[in-house]
LOTI-528708 format. One record per residue: z, x negated, y negated of N, C-alpha, C, O in turn; residue in one letter. Coordinates in steps of 0.2 Angstrom, whole numbers, plus 5000, padded with zeros to 4 digits. Layout:
ZXYZXYZXYZXYa;...
REM end
This chain:
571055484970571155434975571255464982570955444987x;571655514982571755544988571055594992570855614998x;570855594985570055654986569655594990569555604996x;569555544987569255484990569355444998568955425002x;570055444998570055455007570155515010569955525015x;570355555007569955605013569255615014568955645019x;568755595008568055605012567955535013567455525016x;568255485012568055415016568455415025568255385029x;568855465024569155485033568555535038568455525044x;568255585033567755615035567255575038567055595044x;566955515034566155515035566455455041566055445046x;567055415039567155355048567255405052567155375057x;567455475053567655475057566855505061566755525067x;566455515057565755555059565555495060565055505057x;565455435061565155375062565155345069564755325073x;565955355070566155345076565755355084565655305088x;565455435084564955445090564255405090563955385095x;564055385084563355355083563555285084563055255086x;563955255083564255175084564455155091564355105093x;564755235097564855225102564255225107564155195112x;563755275104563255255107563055205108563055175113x;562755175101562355125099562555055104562255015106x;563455065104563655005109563555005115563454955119x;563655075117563755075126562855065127562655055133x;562555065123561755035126561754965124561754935130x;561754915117562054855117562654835115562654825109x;563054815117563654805113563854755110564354755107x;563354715110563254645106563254685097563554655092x;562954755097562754755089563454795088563654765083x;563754825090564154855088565054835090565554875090x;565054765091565754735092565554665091565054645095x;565954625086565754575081566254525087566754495086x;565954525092566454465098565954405101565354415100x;566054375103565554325104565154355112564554355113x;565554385116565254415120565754485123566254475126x;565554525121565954575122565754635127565154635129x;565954685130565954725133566054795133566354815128x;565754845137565854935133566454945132566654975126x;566954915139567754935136567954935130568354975128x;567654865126567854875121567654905116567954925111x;566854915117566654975115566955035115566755075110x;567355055120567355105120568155125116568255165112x;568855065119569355045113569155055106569555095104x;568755025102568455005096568355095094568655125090x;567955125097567555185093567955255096567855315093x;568255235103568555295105569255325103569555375104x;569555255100570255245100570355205091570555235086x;570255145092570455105085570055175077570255195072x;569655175081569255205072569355265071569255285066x;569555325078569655385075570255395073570455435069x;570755335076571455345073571455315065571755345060x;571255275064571155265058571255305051571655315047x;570355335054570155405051570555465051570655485046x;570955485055571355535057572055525052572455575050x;572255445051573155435050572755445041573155465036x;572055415040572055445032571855495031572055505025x;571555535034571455615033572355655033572455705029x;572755615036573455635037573555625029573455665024x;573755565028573755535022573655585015573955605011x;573255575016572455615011572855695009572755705003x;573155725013573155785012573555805009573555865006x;574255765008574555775002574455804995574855834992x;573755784993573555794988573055854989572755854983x;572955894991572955944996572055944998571955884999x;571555985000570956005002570355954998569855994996x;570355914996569755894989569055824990568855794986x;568955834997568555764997567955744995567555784995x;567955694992567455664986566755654990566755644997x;566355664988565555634990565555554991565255524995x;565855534986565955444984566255444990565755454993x;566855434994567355414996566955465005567155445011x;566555505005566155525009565655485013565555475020x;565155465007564655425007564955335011564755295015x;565455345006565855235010566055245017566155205021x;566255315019566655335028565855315029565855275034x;565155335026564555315034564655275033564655255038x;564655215028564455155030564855095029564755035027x;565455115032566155075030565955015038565954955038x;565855075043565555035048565154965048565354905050x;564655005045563954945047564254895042564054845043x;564654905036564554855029565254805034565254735033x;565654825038566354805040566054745048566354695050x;565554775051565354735056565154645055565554605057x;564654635051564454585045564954545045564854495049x;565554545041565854555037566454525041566854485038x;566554545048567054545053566754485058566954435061x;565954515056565854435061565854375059566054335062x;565654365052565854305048566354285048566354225048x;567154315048567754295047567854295053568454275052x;567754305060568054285065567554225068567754195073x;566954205066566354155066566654105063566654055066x;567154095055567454035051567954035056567953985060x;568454085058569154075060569054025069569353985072x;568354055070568354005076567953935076568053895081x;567553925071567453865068567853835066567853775067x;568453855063569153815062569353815065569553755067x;569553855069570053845078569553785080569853735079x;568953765083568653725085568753655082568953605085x;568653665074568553575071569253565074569353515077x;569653605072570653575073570853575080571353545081x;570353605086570353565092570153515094570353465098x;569553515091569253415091569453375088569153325089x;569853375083570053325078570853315084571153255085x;571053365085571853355091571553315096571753255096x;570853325100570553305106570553215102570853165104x;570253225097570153155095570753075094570853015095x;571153155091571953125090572053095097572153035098x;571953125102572353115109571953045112572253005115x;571153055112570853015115571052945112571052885115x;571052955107571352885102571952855104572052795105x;572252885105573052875107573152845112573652815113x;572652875117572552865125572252795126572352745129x;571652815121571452735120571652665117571452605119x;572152675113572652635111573152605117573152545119x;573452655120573852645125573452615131573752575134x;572752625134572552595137572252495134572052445138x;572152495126572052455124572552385123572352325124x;573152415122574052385124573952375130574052315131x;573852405135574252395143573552345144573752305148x;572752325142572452305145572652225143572552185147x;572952215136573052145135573452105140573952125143x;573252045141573751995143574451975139574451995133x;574851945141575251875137574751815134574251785137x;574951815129574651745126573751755124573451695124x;573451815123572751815122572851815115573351835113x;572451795111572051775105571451835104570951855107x;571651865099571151915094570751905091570751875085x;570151915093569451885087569351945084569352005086x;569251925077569051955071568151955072567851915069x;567851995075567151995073566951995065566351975063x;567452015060567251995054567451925050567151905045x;567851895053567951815052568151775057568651775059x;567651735059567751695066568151655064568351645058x;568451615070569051555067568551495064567951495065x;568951455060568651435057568351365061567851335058x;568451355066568051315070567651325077567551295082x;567551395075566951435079566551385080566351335076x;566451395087565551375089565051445089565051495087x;564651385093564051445095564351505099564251565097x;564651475105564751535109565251585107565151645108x;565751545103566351605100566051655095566151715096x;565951635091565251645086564751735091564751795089x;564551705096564351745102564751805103564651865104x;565551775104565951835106566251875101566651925102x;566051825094566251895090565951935088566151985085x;564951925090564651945089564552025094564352075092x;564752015101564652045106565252095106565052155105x;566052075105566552105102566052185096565952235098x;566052175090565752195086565452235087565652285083x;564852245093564552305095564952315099565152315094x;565452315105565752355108566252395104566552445107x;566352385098566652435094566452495090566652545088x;565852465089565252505084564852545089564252545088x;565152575096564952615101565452655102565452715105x;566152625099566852655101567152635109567552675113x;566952585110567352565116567852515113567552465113x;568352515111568952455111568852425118568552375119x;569252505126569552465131569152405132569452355133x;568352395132567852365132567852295128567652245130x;568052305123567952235118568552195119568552135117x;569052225124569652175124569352105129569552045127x;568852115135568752055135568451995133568351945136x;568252015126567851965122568551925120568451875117x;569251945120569651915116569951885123570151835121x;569951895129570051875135569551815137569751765140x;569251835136568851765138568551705131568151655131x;568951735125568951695118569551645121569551585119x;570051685126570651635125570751585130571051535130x;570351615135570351565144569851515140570151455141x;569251515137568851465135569151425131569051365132x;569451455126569951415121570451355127570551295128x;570651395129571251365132570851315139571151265141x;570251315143570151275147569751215142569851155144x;569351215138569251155132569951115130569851065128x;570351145130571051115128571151055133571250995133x;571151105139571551055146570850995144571050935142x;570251005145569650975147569750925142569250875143x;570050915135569850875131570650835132570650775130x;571150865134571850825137571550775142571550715142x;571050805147571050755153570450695152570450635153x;569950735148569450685147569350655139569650675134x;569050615139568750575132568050615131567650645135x;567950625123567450665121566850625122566850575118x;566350635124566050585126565850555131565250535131x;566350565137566350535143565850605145565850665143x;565450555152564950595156565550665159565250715159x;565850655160566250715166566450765159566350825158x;566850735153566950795150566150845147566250905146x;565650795147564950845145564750885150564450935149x;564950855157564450915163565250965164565151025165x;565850945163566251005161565951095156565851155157x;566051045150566151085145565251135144565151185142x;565051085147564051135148564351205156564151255157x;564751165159564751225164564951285161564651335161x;565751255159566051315156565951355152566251405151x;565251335148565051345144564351425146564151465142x;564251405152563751435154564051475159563651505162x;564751475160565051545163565151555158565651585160x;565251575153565551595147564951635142565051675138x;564451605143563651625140563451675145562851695145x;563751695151563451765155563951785155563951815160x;564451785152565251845153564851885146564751945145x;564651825142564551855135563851915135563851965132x;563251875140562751945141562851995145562452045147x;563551995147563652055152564152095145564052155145x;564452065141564752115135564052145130564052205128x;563452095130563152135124562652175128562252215126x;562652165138562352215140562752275141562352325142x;563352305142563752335141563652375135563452435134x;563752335130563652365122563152425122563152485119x;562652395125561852435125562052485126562052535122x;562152475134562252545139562552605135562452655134x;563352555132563752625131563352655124563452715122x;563152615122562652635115562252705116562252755112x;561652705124561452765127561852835124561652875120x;562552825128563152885127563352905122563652955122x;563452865117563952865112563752955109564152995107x;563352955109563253045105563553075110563753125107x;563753075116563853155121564753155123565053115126x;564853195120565353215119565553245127565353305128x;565953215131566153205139566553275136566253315134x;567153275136567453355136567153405134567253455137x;566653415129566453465127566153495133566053555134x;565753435136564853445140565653505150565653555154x;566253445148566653485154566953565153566953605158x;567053565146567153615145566953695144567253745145x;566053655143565353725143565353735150565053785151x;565553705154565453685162565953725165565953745171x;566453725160566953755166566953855164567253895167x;566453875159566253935159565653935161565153955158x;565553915167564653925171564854005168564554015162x;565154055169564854115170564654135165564654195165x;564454105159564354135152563754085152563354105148x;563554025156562953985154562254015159562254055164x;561653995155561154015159560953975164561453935164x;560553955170560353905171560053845171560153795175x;559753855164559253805159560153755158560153705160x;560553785155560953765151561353735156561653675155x;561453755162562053735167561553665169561853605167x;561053665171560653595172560853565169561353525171x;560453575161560553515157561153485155561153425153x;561953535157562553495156562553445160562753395158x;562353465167562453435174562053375173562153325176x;561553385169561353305170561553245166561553185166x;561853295159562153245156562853225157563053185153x;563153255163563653235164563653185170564053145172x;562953195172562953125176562853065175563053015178x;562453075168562053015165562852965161562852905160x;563353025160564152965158564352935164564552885165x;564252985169564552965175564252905177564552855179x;563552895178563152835180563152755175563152695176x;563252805169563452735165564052695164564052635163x;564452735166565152695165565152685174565252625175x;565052715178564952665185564552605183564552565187x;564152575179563752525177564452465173564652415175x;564552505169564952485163565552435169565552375170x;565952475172566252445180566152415181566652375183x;565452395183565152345187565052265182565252215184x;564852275175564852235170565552195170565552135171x;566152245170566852215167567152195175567552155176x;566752235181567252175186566652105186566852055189x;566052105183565852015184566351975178566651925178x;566452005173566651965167567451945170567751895168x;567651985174568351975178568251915183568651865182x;567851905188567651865190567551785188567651725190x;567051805180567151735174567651715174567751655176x;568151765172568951765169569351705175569551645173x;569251735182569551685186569251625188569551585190x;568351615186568151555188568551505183568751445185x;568551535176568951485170569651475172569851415172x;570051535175570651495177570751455182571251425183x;570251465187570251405193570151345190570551295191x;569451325185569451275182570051255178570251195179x;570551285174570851255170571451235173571651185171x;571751265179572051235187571851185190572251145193x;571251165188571051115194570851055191570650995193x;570751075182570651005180571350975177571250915175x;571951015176572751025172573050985180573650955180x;572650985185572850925191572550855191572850805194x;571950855189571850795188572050735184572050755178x;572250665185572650615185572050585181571650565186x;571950585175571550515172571850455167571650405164x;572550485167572850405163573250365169573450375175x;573350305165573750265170574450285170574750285164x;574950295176575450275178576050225173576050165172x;576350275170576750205162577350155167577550105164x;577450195176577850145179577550095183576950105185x;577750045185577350015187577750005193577749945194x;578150055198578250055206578150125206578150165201x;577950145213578150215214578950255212579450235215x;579050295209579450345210580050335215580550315213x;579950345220580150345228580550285227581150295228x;580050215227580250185227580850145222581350115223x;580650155217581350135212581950185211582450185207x;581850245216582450275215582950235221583650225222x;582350215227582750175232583050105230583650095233x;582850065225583150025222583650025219584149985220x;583650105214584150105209584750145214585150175211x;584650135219585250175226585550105226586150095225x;585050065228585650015230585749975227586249945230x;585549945220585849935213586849955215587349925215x;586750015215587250055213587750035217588350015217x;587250025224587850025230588149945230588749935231x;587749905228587849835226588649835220589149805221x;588449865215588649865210589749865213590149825212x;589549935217590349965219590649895223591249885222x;590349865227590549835229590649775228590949735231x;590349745221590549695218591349715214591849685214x;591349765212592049785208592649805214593149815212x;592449815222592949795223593149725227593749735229x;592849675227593049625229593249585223593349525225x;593249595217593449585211594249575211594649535209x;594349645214595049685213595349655218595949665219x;
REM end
């Protein structure tokens, strides 16, 4: 055994000059790093491998002067069989560092998204189930859980909250509009057709949304920031093509903006209507004086009253 590393110390240590050549011309073949440099070349062959070779030659000699042919022959080729070998396992080791930072990345954006998906809700909004509508869906609702559904299946939630947003203003302005009018009546039909038809473009502006973010959904935004923020390691060809696809997120979600401030828009036309129809007066009066006027009566009732009790006395 000891025969065996002292000629396996011999034959690295004789490999060493042929390895430092080979690197200081390319250093790609003789240092297993994704991009590496001579200095390291020159650490790795000038310094790491002859001390190696040298602490088992130390080693080795215990056993006194006797180095093997076997253990001669694996010192030349410990190098070339160890490069391979080195670059694979720092090749998985960085593939796993990587999946276990995008699944963290993923963890976070999710979290973010959540958090973003909470703070967008209102008080009192109503949740649609794209996969079971309420049981007295119409058409339109029907429509937004329809619209709902693909903004998920693109991975926008923040996106989807206002199908549940404008699920509850419409719910709730048909409410008021069927308290104030009779089903049937001409003013309740030219209502519920208006409302209805602001509520049928909030909804094509969700399934045109949907589209758009549908474009993006493969391009992973940090990653594209990330290759980006090593220009000095990218080519030109590469630096472009990030550059343009970081515009085309940028340009879409400026789109997507423009989508969610009209549907905001809808949002307040519905609550202006549900304000202005929650003031209209269509039943009769159950008093039959003015207010005013019968409190002026029941004053002097009273005053009437006090002064018969004391002329009683």
């Amino acid at each position: 055994m000891l025969g065996f590393l002292q000629g396996f110390s011999y034959g690295l240590f004789m490999t060493c000059l042929p390895w430092l050549l080979v690197g200081l011309a390319n250093p790609r073949l003789a240092v297993p790093l994704a991009s590496p440099n001579r200095w390291q070349v020159i650490a790795r062959y000038c310094l790491l491998f002859p001390f190696v070779s040298v602490l088992l030659w130390l080693t080795s000699l215990w056993g006194g002067f006797s180095p093997s042919l076997i253990g001669w022959l694996a010192g030349l080729g410990a190098i070339a069989v160890s490069l391979p070998l080195e670059r694979r396992l720092r090749g998985w080791w960085a593939r796993r560092g990587e999946r276990r930072r995008q699944a963290q990345l993923a963890r976070e954006a999710e979290r973010q998204r959540a958090e973003q998906e909470r703070s967008a809700y209102e008080a009192g909004v109503a949740v649609l189930d794209p996969a079971r509508p309420p049981a007295d869906a119409d058409d339109l609702v029907r429509s937004l859980c329809a619209a709902k559904q693909r903004l998920l299946d693109v991975h926008r939630p923040d996106l989807a909250i206002q199908a549940d947003r404008l699920y509850s203003r419409y719910r709730h302005v048909m409410g008021v509009l069927g308290g104030r009018f009779e089903r049937g009546e001409l003013a309740f039909e030219r209502s519920r057709e208006l409302v209805s038809e602001v509520c049928l473009g909030a909804v094509d502006n969700l399934t045109s949304m949907a589209s758009q973010a549908s474009g993006v959904v493969g391009v992973d935004e940090s990653f594209v920031r990330r290759r980006l923020a090593k220009q000095a390691q990218l080519s030109v060809e590469e630096r472009v093509a990030l550059k343009r696809r970081l515009e085309l997120l940028e340009s879409t979600e400026r789109r997507l903006k423009q989508l969610a401030a009209r549907n905001e828009s809808a949002l307040t036309v519905l609550d202006d209507t549900a304000v202005a129809m929650a003031r209209i007066e269509t039943q009769r009066p159950q008093a039959s004086r003015g207010t005013d006027l019968a409190l002026e009566e029941l004053r002097r009732f009273v005053e009437r009253a006090e002064r018969y009790g004391r002329s009683s006395d």
